[in-house]
C-alpha positions as CSV (number, residue, x, y, z in Angstrom):
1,X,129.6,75.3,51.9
2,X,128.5,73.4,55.3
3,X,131.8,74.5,56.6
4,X,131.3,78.4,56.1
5,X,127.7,78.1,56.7
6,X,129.0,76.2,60.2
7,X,131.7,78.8,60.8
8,X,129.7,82.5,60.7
9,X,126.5,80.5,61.9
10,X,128.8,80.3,65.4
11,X,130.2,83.7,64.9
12,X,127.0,85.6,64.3
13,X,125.7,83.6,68.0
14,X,128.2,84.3,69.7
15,X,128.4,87.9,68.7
16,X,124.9,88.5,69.7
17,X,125.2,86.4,72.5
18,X,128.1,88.4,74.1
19,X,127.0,91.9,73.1
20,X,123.4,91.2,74.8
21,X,125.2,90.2,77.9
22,X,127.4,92.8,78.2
23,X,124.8,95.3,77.2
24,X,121.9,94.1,79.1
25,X,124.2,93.9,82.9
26,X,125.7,97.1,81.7
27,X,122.7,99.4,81.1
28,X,120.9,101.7,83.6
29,X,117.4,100.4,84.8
30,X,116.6,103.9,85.9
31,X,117.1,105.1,81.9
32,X,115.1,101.8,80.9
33,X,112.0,102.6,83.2
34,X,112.2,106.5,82.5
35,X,112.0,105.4,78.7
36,X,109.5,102.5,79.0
37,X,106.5,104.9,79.0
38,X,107.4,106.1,75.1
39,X,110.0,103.3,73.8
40,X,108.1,99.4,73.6
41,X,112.1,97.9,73.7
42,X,112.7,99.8,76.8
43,X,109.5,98.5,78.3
44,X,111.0,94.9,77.3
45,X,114.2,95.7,78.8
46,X,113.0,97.2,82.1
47,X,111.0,93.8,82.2
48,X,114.0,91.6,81.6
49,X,116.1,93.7,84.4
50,X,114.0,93.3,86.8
51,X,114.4,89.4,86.7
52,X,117.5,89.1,85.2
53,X,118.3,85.2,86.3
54,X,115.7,84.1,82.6
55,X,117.5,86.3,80.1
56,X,121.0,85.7,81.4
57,X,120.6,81.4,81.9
58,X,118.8,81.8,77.9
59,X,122.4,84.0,76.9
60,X,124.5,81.1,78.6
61,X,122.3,77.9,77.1
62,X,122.3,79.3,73.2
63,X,125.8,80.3,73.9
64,X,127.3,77.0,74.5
65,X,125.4,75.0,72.5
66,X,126.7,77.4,69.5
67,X,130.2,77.4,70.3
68,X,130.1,73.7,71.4
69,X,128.1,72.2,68.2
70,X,129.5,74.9,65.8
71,X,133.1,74.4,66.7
72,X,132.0,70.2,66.2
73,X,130.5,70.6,63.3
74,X,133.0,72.9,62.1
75,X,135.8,70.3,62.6
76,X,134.2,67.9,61.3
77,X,133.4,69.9,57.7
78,X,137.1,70.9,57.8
79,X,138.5,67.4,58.0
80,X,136.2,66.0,55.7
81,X,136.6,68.5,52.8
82,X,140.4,69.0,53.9
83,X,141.2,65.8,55.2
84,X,143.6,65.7,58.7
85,X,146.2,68.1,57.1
86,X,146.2,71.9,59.0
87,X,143.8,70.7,61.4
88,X,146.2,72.5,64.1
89,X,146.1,75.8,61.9
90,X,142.0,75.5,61.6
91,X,141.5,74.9,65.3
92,X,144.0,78.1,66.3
93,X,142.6,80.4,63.5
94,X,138.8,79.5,64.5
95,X,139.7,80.0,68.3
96,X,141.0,82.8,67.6
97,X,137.8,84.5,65.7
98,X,135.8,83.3,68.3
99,X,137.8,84.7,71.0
100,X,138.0,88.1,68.8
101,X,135.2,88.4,66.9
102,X,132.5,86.6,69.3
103,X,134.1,87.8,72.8
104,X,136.2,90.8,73.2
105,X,134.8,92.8,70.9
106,X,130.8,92.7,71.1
107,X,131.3,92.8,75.2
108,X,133.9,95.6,74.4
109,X,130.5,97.4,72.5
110,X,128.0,96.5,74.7
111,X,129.8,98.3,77.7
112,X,130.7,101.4,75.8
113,X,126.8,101.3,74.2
114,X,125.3,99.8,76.8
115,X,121.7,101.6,76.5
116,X,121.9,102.1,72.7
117,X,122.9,98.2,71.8
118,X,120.3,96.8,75.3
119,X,117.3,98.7,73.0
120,X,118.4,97.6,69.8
121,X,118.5,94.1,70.8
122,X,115.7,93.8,73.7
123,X,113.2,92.7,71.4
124,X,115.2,89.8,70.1
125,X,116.6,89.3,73.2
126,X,112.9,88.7,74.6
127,X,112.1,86.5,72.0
128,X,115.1,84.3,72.6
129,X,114.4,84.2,76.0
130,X,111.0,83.3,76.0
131,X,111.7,80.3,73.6
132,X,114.3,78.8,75.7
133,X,111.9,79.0,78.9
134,X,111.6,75.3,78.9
135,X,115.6,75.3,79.3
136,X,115.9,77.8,82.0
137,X,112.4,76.5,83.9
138,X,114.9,73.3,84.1
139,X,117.7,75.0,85.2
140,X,116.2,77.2,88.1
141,X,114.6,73.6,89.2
142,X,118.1,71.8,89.3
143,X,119.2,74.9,91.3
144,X,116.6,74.9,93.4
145,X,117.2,70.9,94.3
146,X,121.0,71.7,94.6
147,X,120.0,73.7,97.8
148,X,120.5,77.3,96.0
149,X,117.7,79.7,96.8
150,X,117.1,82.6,95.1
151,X,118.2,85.7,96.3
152,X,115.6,88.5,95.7
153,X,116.7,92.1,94.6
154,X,118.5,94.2,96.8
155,X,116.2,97.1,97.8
156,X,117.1,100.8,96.6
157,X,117.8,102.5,99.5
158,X,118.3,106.3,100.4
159,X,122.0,105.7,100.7
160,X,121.6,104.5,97.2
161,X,119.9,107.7,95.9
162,X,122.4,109.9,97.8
163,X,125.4,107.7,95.6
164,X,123.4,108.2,92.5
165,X,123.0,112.0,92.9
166,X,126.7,111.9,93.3
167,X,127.6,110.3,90.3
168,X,124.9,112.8,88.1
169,X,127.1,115.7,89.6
170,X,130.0,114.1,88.6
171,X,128.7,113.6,85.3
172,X,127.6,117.1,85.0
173,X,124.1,115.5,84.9
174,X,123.1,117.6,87.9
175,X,123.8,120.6,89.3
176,X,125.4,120.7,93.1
177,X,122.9,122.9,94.4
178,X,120.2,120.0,93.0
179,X,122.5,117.6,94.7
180,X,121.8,119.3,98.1
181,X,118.4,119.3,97.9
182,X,118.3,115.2,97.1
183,X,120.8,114.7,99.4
184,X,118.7,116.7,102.2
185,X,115.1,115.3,101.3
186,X,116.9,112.3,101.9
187,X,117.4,113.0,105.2
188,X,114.1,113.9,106.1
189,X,112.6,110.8,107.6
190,X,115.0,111.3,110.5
191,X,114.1,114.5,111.1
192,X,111.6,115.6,113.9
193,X,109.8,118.1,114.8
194,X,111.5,118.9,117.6
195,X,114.8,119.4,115.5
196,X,113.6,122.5,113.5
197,X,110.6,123.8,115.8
198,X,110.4,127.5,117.4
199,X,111.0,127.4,120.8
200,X,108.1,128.1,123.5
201,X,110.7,131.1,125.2
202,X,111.1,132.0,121.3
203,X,107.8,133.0,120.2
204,X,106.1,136.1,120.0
205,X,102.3,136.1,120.5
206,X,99.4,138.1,120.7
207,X,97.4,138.1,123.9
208,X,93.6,139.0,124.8
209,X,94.7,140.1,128.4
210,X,96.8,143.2,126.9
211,X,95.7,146.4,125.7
212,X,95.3,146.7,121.7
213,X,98.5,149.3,121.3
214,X,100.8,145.9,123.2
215,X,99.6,143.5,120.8
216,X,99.8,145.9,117.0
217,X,103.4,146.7,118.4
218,X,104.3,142.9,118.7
219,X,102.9,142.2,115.5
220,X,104.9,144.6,114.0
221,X,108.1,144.3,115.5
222,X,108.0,140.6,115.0
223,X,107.5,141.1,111.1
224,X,105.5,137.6,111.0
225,X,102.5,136.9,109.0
226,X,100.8,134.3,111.4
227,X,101.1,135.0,115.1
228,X,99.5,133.0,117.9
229,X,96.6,134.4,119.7
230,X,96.4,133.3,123.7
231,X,94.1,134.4,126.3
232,X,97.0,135.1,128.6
233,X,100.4,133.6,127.8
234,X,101.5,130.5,125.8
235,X,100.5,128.0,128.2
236,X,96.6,129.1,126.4
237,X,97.0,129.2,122.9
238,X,93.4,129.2,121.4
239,X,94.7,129.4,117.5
240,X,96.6,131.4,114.9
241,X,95.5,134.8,113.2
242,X,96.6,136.0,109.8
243,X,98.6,139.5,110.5
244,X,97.2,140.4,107.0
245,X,94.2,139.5,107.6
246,X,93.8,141.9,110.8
247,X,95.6,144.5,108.6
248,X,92.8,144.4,106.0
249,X,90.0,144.5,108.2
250,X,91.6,147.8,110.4
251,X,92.1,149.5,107.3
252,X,89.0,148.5,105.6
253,X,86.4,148.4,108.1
254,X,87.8,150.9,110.7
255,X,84.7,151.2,112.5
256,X,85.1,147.4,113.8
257,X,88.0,148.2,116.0
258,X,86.4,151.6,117.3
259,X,83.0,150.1,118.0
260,X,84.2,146.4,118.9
261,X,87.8,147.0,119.9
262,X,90.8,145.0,118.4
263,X,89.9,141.8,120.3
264,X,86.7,141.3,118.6
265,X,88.0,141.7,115.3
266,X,91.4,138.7,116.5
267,X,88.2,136.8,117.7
268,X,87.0,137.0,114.4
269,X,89.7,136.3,112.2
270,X,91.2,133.3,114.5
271,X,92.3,130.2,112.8
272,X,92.2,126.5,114.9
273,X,95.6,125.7,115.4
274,X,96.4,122.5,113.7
275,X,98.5,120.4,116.7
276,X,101.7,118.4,116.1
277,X,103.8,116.8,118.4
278,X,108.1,116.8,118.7
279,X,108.7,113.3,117.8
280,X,106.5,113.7,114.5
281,X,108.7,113.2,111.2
282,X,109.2,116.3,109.0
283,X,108.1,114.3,105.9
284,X,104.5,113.7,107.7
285,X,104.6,117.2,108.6
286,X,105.3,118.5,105.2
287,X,102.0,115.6,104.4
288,X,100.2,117.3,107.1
289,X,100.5,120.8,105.8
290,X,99.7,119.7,102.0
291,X,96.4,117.9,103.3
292,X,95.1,120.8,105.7
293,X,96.2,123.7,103.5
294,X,98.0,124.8,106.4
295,X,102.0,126.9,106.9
296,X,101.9,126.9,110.8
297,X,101.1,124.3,113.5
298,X,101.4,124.4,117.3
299,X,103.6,121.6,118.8
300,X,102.8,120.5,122.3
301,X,104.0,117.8,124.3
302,X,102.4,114.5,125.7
303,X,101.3,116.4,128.6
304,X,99.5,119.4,126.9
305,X,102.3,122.0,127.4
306,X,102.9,124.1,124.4
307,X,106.9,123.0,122.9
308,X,106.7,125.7,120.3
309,X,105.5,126.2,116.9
310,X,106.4,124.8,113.5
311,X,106.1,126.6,110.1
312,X,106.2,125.3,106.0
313,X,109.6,127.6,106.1
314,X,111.3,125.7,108.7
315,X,110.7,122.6,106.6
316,X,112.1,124.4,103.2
317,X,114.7,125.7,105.2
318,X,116.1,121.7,105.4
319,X,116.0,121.3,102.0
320,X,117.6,124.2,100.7
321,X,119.1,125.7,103.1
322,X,118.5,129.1,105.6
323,X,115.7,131.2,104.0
324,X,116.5,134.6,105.3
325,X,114.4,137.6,104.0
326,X,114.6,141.2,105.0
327,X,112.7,140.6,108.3
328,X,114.8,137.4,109.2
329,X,118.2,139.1,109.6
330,X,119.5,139.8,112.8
331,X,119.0,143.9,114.2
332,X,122.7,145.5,114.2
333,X,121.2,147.7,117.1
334,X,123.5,148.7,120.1
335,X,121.4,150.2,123.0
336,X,123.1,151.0,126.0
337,X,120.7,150.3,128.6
338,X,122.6,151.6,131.8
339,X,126.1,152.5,133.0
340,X,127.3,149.0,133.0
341,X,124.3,147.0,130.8
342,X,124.0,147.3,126.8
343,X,121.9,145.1,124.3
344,X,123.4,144.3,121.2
345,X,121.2,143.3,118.5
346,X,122.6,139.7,116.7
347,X,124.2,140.7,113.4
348,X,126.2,143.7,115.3
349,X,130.1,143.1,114.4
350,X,131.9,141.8,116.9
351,X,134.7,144.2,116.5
352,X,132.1,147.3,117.2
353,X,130.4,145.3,120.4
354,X,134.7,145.1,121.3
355,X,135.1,148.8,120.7
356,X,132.0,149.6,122.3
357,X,132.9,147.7,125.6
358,X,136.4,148.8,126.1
359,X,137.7,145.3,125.4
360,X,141.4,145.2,124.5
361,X,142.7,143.1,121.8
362,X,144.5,140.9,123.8
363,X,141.6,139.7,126.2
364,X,139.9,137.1,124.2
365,X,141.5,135.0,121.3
366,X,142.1,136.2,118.6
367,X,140.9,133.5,116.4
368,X,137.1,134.1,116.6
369,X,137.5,136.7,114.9
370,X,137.5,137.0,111.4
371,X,140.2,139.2,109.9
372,X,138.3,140.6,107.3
373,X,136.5,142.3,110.4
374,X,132.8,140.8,109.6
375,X,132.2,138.0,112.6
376,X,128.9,139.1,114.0
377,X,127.6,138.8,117.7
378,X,125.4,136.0,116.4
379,X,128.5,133.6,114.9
380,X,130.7,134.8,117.9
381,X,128.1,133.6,119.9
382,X,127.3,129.9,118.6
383,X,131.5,129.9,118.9
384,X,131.3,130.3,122.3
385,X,128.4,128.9,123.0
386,X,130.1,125.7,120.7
387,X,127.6,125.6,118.3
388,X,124.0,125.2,120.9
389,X,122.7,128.4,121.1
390,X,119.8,129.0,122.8
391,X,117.9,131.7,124.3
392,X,119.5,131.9,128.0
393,X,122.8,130.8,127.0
394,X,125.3,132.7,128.7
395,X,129.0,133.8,128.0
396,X,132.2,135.4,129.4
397,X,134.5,137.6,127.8
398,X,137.0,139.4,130.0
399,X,134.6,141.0,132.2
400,X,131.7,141.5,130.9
401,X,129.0,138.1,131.0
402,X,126.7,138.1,127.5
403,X,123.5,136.3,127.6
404,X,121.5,135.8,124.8
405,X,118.1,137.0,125.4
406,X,115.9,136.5,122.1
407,X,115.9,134.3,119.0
408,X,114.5,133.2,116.0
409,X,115.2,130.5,113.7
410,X,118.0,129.3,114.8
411,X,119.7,133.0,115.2
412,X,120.6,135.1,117.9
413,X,118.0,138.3,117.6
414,X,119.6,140.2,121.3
415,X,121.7,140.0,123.6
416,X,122.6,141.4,127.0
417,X,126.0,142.5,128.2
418,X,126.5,143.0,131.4
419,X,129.6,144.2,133.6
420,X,130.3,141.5,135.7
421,X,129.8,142.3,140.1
422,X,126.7,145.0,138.5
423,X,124.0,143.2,138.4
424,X,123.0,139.4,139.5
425,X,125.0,136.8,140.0
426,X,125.1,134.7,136.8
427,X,122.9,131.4,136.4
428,X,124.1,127.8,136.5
429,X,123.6,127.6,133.3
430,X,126.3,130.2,132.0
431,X,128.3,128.2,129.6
């Protein structure tokens, strides 16, 4: 009886012993801490992960002194009810059970179960733990003499994250496009300003030293909802004005812009530009427009000098991707502006600015263009330009010199082509 009692008493501890080991290093601390808020045993096992020296030195102690007293008391039980015949056959046949039954196959469940078999058994796993804390108190003290210090957690970093998103999409737990988004909020911190601001020579703005017609025409050929209002040019910027805003109050009061003129009612409806500078972080920026209610700041450098101007869709735009809407596209207009000077608009094929310049096949290479036909002026030029356009940039193809003139978000808007020995010289800066 002793001798059974002996035999499934090392078994069973071993068993549980194994399978809470395997489980509890195997199963996700993420799952256990989403879970903890509803589920008491995952509350338990979250706390057990995060200090995982306790439970693991308890697993070890009860472990040993099972299989070490068991497999004693076991052989002694045998011999005396047996006597020293099969003694050989006993030890093999027990070894093997343990080995079986008490190793292989609980760590083989605990692995493939990890989460299911780490909730089922947290609660008894704490209690086991917290009755052995004399034991392991002893051992981390002994450790600690030896010289071993205790290493704290490694810290979950961003690189971290960007591996876990992997592994969801892999798992068909997330979807790529969600994968993106992680991946490019993680990013963020190392983002400035500077990297996804509006240029100064790119903005359009509304100005108090022009004549009312000059300023509605900007406003609506630039398409934008917030414009800057200066006194003269951009080196004065005295805020923003809501385009909507100014729309309402024309068509609804009228009489404001006959009596007062448009000026008065842009004086009225200005905005205090909130102020940023280049070297601010995106992720404070995206702060900055949560706390102030704001989709627009001015960014101006140490100095004073206005750098450009930063909206809540350049900052989207990073996350998901280019947010193009109907008045973001580049113009396919081709204006010929004199015998030897055109402006293309930016999303003109290249194969129609080609056509419409006389340029043979054979005078640029042929592999910037797309054989389907549907390269644009505005992918032709970041080619050329190798990627850093910029309004200014400037370049050659056979004879005739391109210069981009206007952008906006990143994308060519016009550009002027010029017949080379017709006009002036071009710039040092022609690429």
């Amino acid at each position: 009886m002793l001798l059974a009692l002996a035999i499934i008493i090392v078994l069973v501890t071993s068993f549980f012993c194994s399978i809470s080991e395997a489980s509890l290093l195997s199963s996700s601390r993420v799952r256990a801490m989403t879970l903890a808020e509803e589920n008491p045993s995952a509350r338990l096992l979250s706390r057990m992960k995060e200090s995982l020296d306790r439970p693991i030195a308890a697993i070890l102690i009860v472990n040993t002194i099972a299989n070490t007293g068991g497999a004693a008391l076991a052989g002694r039980e045998y011999e005396r009810v047996f006597g020293g015949s099969g003694m050989g056959v006993f030890t093999v046949a027990f070894t093997v059970a343990v080995l079986v039954v008490a190793e292989l196959l609980p760590k083989t469940l605990g692995v493939r179960y990890s989460m299911r078999a780490a909730l089922v058994l947290a609660r008894p796993l704490w209690i086991m733990t917290q009755l052995m804390t004399p034991f392991t108190a002893l051992v981390e003290r002994m450790t600690r003499f030896l010289g071993a210090k205790h290493e704290k957690a490694a810290k979950f970093s961003l690189e971290d994250l960007r591996t876990m998103a992997q592994l969801a999409v892999a798992a068909e737990g997330l979807r790529r496009e969600e994968q993106m988004i992680i991946d490019a909020a993680s990013r963020l911190p190392h983002i400035t300003v500077e990297q996804i601001m509006i240029h100064k020579q790119d903005m359009v703005f509304l100005s108090l030293q022009v004549d009312d017609e000059t300023n509605l025409v900007r406003a609506r050929q630039s398409m934008h909802s917030r414009m800057p209002l200066c006194h003269k040019d951009l080196d004065d910027v005295v805020g923003f004005v809501n385009v909507k805003e100014i729309l309402w109050r024309l068509v609804e009061e009228p009489e404001d812009r006959e009596e007062q003129g448009l000026k008065r009612v842009l004086g009225e409806a200005l905005r205090e530009p909130l102020v940023v500078t280049p070297d601010l972080e995106v992720t404070k920026l995206l702060n900055l427009f949560s706390r102030e209610h704001e989709h627009l700041a001015l960014v101006k450098w140490d100095n004073g000098g206005v750098a450009g101007m930063v909206t809540l869709e350049d900052v989207i735009e990073e996350l998901i991707g280019e947010v193009d809407d109907e008045y973001d596209r580049s113009p396919r207009t081709a204006e010929r502006m004199g015998p030897d000077l055109w402006q293309f608009g930016g999303g003109c094929l290249w194969t129609d600015v080609a056509r419409r310049l006389g340029l043979p096949g054979d005078e640029f290479d042929p592999e910037d263009v797309d054989l389907d036909g549907r390269l644009d002026l505005n992918d032709f030029a970041a080619d050329r330009l190798r990627g850093k356009l910029r309004t200014g940039g400037v370049f050659t193809v056979s004879k005739w010199r391109f210069k981009v003139t206007r952008m906006r978000r990143g994308k060519v808007l016009h550009v002027e082509a010029r017949l080379m020995g017709s006009g002036p010289a071009p710039s040092k800066s022609a690429a």
